[in-house]
N, C-alpha and C positions, 0 to 999 in steps of 0.2 A: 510677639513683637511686631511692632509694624513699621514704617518709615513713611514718610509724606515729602513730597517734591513741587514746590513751588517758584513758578516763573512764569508770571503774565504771559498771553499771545503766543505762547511756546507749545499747546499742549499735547499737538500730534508726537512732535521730538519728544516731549515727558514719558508718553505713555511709552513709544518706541523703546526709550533708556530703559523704562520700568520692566518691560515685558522681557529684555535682556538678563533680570534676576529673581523674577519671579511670575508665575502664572495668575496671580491672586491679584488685578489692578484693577483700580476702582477712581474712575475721573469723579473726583470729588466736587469740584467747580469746575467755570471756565480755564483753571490756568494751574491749577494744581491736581495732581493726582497722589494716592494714596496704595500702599504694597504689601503685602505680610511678607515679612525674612525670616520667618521661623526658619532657622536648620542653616542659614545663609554661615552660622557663627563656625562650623566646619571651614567652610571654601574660606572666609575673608579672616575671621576672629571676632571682634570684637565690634559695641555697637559702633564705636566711633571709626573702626577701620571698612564699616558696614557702610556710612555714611559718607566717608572719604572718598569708595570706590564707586560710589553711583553718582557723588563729585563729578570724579575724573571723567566717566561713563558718559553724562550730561555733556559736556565739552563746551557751555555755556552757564554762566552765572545766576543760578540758584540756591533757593534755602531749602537746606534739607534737615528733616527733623525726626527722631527717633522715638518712639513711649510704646506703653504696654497695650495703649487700647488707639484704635485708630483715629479718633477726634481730638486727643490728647496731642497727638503728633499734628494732624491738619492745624491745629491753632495755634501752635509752635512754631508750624512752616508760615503760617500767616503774618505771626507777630513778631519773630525774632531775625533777623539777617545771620545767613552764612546756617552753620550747621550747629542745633543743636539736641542736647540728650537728656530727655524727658527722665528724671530718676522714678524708678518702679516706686509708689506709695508717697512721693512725694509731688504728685502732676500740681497739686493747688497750689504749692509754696513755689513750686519753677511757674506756672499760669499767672501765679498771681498779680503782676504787672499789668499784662494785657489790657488794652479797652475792652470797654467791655460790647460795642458794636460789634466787635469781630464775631460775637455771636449771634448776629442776624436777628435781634428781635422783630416782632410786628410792630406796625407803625402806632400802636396801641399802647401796646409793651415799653415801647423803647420813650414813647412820653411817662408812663407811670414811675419808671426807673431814674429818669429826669427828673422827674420832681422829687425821687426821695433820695436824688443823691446819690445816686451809684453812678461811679463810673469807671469803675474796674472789675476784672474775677472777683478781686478779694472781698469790695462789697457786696459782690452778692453772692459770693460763697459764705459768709458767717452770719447772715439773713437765719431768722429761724425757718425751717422748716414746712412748721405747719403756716404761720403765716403767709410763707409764701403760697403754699398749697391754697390758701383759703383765697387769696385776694389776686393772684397768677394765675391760678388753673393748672393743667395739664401743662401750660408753655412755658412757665413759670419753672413747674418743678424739672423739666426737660434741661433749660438755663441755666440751673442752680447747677446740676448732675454736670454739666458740660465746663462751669464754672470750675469745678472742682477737679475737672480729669476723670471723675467716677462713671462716666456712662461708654457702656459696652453696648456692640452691633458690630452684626457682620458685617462684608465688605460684601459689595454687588460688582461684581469681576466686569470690565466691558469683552468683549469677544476679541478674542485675541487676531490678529491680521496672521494670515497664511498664506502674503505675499511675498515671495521670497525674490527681489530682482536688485540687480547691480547696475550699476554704469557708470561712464566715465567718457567726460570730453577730450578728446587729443589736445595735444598742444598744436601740432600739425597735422597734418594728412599724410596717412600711412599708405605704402603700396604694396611692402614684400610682407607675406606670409609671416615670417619670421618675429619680427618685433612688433603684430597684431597677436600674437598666439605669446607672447610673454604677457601684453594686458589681459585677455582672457583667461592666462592663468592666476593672475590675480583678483579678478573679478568672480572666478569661479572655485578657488577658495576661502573667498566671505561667505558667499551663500554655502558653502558645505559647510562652514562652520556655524551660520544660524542656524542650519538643518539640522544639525547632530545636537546645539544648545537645546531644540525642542523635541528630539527624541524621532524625528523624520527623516525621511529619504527622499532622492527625487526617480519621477518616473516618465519624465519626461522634460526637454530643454527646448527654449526658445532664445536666436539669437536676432539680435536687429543692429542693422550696421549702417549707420547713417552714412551715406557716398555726397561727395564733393561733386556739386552739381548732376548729382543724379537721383532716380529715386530709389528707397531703401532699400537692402539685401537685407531678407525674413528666412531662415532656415528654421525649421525645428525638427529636432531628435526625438523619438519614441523609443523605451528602453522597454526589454523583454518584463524584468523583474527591478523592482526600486532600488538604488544605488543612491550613495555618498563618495565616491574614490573620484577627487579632482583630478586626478592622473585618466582615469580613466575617459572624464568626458570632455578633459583638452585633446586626448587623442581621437577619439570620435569625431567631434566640430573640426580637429587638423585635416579627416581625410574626407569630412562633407564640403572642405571648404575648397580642396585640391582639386574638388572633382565640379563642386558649381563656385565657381569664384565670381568677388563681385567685381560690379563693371567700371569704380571709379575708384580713388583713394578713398582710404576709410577717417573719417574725421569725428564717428561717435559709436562706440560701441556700449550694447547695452542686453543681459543673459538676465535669463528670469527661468526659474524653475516650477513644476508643478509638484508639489508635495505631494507624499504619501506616505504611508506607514512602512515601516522594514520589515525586509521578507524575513520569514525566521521557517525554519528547516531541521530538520533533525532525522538524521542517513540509520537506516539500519546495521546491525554489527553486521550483517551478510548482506549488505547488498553494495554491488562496488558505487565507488564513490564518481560522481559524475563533474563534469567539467566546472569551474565557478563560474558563473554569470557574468561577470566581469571580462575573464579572458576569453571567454566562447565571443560576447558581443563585438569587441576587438580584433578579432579573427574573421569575423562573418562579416565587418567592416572593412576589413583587408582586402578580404577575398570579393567582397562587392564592386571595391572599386577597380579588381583587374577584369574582372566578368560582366560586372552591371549590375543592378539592383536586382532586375527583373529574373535572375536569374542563380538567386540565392535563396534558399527559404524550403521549408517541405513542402510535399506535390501533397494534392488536394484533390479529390473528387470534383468532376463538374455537374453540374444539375442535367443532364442528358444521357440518352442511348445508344452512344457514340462509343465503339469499344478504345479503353486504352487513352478517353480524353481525360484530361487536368490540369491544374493550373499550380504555380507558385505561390504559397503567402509566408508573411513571416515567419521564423521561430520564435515563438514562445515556450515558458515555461508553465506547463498544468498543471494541477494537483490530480491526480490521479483515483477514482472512487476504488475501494479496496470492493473487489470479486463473491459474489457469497456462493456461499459451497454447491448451489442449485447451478449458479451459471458454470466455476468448475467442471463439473460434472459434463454438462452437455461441449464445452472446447474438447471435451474428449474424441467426441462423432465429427469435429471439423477437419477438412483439409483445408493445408496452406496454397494456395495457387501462387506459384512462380512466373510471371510472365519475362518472355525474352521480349529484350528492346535492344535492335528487332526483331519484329517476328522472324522466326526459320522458314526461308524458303523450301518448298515440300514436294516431294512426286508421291504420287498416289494411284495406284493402279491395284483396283479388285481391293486384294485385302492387302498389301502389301503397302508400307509407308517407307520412306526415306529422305534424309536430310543429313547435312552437317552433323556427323556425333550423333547420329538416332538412325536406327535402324533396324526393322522388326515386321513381322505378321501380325495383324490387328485382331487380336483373338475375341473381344465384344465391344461393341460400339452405342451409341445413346444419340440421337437425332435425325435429320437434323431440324435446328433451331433457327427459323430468319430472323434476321434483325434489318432495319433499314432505318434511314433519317438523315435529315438536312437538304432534303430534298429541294428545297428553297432557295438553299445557298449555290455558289458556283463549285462546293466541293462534296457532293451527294457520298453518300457510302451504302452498299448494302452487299450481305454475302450470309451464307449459308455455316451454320455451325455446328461443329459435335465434339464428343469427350469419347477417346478410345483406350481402349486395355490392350496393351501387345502381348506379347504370348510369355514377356520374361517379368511381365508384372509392372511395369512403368502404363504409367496414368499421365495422359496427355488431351490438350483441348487443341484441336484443326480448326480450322475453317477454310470458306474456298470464296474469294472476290469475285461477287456475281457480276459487276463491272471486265474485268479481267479472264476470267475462269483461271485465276493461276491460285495456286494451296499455299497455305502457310502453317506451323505451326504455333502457335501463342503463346504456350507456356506449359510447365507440367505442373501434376500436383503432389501432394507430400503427404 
């Protein structure tokens, strides 16, 4: 089944309504577009409750038209006002009123038809056949087919928009937090619900808050993993907004999302269950704004020779590559190195170490190792390193500050 929606000058708003109940839309002219509702008769019923609700949906004065084959309907919605329902096997007896212009003849066509008198479906639906074929051509018998409701073709779907953005003008200029975060929670429950209508998440949020003689406050949120939970990104934007507030009253707000696919995951019976994406992001936003950005996030190697440098980035979630039995094998031969932060201050005399909670004869030793770097900068480093065995079997890495000459311990191994 198909349904067809006609209304001059309207056709962005058409398609937008259309694309609300089905993926299958097809701008058939300037002003009308055309939908498949197979399967629609579950959610609505029936064709006319089919028709009723993409009425309502529309929120503007259109004709909408229902039939079995997609041109049946488009010439229904052309020729008839308000809504109507093309009967399955009888398209030519409901057509048959229609001009018969509304079938676009060529300027060829539509004089030969003139002269013999047609000027409806019905005349040249009961036309013979072959006649036509003979003295019409190919456009002819196209005509007759279209005449009748008989001609079948798919639809050529336009690309559907995967913009997903809201907004809304104040009546006044807002200043407290409070009754800006009641509009954005209404603005940020449309779009989770167009999200979830197409089967998407969002993975990212942008907000724009037009200021009262000033210029715009632009925030945008980056999420670990795609999300739908409106609860969840009024409370993100509440404590982006606590923390960078804008500088005038708010007179226009306006959230747009970036689509994505939803995450899907599947835990094993043995492995524990890890935190939900939701309330980890939540927490990490809490804890951001007591501490600071800069200062939330896992440590990261830096690209240098500098012992013990790294940096903060965010957390994300990975997919992780499963191990094959070769690398298994070899984590067998590794140890873990434990670094203390910070290092243990150390006395070192002959073979004898001491520090804090370590205390030992250094029964074999391995070094030493220099390192040096940043000589450049105003903060140079360089010192001298080794890995020793004490006599009760603890494994530890020294080193000694060739700036300083003082020892430290680094860390042990496992």
């Amino acid at each position: 089944m198909f349904a067809c929606i006609h209304a001059p000058g309207e056709i962005a708003r058409l398609i937008a309504c259309a694309q609300d109940f089905s993926p299958q839309v097809e701008q058939t002219d300037a002003g009308t577009v055309t939908l498949d509702i197979d399967g629609l008769g579950h959610l609505f019923g029936s064709a006319h409750e089919i028709a009723n609700a993409i009425t309502r949906r529309a929120g503007i004065p259109v004709n909408v038209a229902v039939a079995a084959n997609p041109d049946a309907a488009f010439h229904a919605a052309r020729g008839f006002s308000g809504t109507s329902i093309v009967p399955q096997g009888d398209e030519a007896k409901f057509l048959a009123s229609l001009p018969v212009a509304l079938l676009a003849p060529s300027e060829e066509t539509a004089e030969t038809l003139a002269r013999w008198g047609i000027r409806t479906f019905r005349d040249l639906a009961v036309l013979p056949d072959l006649g036509v074929a003979a003295r019409l051509g190919e456009e002819g018998v196209l005509l007759q087919q279209l005449a009748r409701g008989e001609h079948e073709r798919p639809l050529v779907p336009v690309e559907a928009s995967l913009r997903f953005e809201e907004e809304m003008e104040l009546e006044y200029p807002v200043e407290l937090l409070e009754p800006l975060l009641f509009v954005l929670a209404r603005l940020l429950g449309d779009v989770c619900r167009r999200l979830e209508e197409r089967a998407l998440a969002a993975i990212g949020w942008r907000v724009r808050l037009q200021l009262e003689n000033a210029a715009d406050h632009e925030r945008a949120i980056r999420l670990p993993v795609p999300m739908r939970n409106p609860r969840v990104f009024l409370k993100l934007i509440e404590l982006d907004l606590e923390k960078y507030s804008p500088a005038a009253p708010v007179v226009k707000v306006t959230v747009a999302a970036e689509p994505a696919k939803p995450r899907t995951a599947q835990s094993g019976l043995f492995i524990p269950l890890a935190p939900e994406p939701e309330k980890l992001e939540l927490t990490l936003a809490r804890i951001a704004a007591v501490v600071g950005e800069e200062n939330v996030g896992s440590p990261e190697l830096v690209d240098t020779h500098r012992p013990g440098a790294f940096r903060m980035r965010g957390i994300g979630i990975h997919a992780c590559k499963p191990s094959t039995e070769k690398h298994r094998h070899e984590c067998l031969f590794h140890l873990a190195f434990r670094a203390f932060r910070p290092p243990l201050a150390a006395r070192v005399q002959a073979d004898f170490i001491s520090a804090p909670g370590i205390r030992g004869k250094i029964a074999r030793q391995a070094g030493p190792w220099r390192t040096s770097g940043d000589w450049w900068t105003p903060d140079p480093w360089s010192r001298d390193e080794w890995d020793i065995e004490l006599t009760d079997g603890a494994l530890y890495r020294i080193y000694c500050d060739a700036q300083t000459g003082r020892w430290f311990i680094e860390g042990s191994y496992d």
